[in-house]
N, C-alpha and C positions, 0 to 999 in steps of 0.2 A: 083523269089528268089534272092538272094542278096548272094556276098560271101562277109566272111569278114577274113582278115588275119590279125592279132596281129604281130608285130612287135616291139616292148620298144626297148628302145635303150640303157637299163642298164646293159646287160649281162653278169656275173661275170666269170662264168665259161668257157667261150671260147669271152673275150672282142670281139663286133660288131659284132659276130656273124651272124645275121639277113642279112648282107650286106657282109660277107663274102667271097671273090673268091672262092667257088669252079667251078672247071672245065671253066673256063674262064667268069663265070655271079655269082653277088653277088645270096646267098644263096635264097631269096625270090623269084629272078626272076622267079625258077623252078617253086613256089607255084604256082606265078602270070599266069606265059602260060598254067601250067595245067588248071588253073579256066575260062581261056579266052577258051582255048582248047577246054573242054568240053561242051562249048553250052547252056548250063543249065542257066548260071547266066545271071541275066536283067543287074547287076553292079557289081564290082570286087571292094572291096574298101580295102586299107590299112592303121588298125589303129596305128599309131603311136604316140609318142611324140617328134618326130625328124624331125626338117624340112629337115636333108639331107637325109633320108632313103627317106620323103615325094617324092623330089626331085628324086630318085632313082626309087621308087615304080610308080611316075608316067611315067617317062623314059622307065620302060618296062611294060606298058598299063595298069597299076591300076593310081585307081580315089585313092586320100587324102583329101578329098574337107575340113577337119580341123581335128588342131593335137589334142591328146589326151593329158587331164591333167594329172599334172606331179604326183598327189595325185591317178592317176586312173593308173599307170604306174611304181608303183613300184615291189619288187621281191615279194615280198607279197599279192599283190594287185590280188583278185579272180576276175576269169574273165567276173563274173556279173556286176562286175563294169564298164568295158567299153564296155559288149555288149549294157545294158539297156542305157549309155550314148549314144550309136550311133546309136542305132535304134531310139530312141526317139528323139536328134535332127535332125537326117536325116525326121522324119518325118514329123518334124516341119515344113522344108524345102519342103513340100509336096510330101515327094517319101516315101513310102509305101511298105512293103513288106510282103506274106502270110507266108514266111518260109524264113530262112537264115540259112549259112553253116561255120563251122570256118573252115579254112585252114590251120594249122600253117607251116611256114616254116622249123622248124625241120623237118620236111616228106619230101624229095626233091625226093623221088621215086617215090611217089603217081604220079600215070598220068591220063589222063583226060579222060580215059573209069574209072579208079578206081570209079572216083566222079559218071560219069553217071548211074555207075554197082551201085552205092551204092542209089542214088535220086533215081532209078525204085525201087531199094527193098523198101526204106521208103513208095510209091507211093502204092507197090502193096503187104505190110504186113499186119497184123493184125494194124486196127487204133491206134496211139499209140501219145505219145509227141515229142518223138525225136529219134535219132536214134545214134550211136556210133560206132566207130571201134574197135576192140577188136582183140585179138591174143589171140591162146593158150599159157600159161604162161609153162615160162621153169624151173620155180624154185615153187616149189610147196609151197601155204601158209602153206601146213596140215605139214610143215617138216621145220616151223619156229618157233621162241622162244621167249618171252619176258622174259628179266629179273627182278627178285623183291625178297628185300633183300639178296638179293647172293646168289638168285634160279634160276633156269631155270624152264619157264612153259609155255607151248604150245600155240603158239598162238592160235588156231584154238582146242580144247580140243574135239574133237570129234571119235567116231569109237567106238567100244567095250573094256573093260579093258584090255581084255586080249591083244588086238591089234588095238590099239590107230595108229593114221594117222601118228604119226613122228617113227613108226616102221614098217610102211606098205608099199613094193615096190611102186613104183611112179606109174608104171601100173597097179594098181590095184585099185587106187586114184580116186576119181570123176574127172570128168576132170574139170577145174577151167583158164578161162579166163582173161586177163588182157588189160584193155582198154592202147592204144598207142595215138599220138597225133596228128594222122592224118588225121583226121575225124570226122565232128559231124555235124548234119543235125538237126534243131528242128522248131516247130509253132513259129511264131513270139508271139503270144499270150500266150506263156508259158514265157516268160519272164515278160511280161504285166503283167501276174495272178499269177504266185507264184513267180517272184524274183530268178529264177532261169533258168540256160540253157538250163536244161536236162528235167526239170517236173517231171511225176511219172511214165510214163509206157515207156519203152527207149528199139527198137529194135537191136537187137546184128550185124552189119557188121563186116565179119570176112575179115581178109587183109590176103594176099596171096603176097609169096615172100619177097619182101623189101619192098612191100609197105605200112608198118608201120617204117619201123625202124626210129626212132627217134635221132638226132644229140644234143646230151645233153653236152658231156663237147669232151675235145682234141683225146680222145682212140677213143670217136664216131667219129671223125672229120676224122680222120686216117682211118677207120672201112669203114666210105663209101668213099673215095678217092684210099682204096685198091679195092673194089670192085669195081671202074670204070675201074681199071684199069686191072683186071682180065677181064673185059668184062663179069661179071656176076652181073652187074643192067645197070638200064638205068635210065635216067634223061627225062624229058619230053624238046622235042625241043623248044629253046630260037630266037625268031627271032631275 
């Protein structure tokens, strides 16, 4: 199996991001030694479109063997675009893989029992495409709202009239999951056959702890830097 971690190097919301200092190693390197850590992967590759992240990425033991086009590497750009790119010339290249894992470096809690805890559950669930991390969601969709024509109306319209989901305590609510960015395991051949990462039948990995939390803009950035410093996450060790 093959990891791959996504890395662009356009990031508006928190510029460089990806390369980052926290806690004294740019932000990927956490991704990079969990993926090495855990044992699982044949190759550790980092797709970018920056030769210094490349430069970076391979410094602390990820392969870049070529960068990602600049068309496949935008903020818009789904991320079918540069998996099917890099599986398919890596294979060109004659390396082959049955399965591969995206990594992203947003997650820098993830550690390397995470990955192995989450490859035996895909190994040993019900046969499926691929597999996901998820969290229980802390803001309930059944108590959100679209607006239309200067109305409010339920996103989610479900429950009985009399007691519709955005009137119903939150515990009382189905419980309802939100996938996070730290995770995702699938067939190399679901890419190959639908064009897509996930496929159709996608088992749920729930993360425990921080090992979801996702570093999206500067509050994130602050959010896990105060928790290092509480001593309440850890990082996976950086050789």
């Amino acid at each position: 199996m093959s990891c791959l971690i996504p890395a662009r190097a356009g990031s508006k919301r928190v510029p460089g991001k990806n390369i980052r200092p926290l806690a004294g190693h740019p932000l990927m390197a956490y991704t990079i030694a969990a993926a090495r850590q855990s044992g699982i992967f044949t190759d550790v590759i980092v797709s970018t479109d920056s030769a210094e992240y490349a430069a970076i990425a391979t410094r602390y033991g990820a392969e870049t063997p070529f960068l990602r086009p600049a068309e496949m590497a935008g903020e818009l750009s789904p991320d079918i675009e540069w998996v099917d790119y890099t599986l398919r010339r890596l294979a060109a290249e004659g390396r082959t893989y049955d399965a591969f894992s995206i990594l992203r470096p947003t997650s820098p809690f993830r550690q390397p029992e995470t990955i192995r805890r989450a490859w035996a559950e895909f190994l040993a669930g019900q046969p499926a495409d691929s597999l996901r991390a998820v969290e229980k969601c802390k803001q309930h969709p059944g108590k959100m709202w679209v607006i239309r024509n200067g109305r409010l109306l339920p996103l989610l319209p479900f429950g009985p009239a009399e007691q519709p989901w955005h009137s119903t305590p939150y515990q009382a609510l189905p419980e309802i999951y939100v996938q996070n960015a730290s995770l995702e395991i699938a067939w190399s051949r679901v890419v190959f056959a639908t064009r897509t990462i996930a496929g159709v039948t996608i088992l749920p990995f729930l993360t425990t702890g921080y090992e979801g939390l996702d570093i999206n803009d500067e509050k994130d950035w602050w959010y896990a830097e105060h928790l290092l410093a509480l001593g309440q996450a850890q990082l996976p060790i950086v050789s």
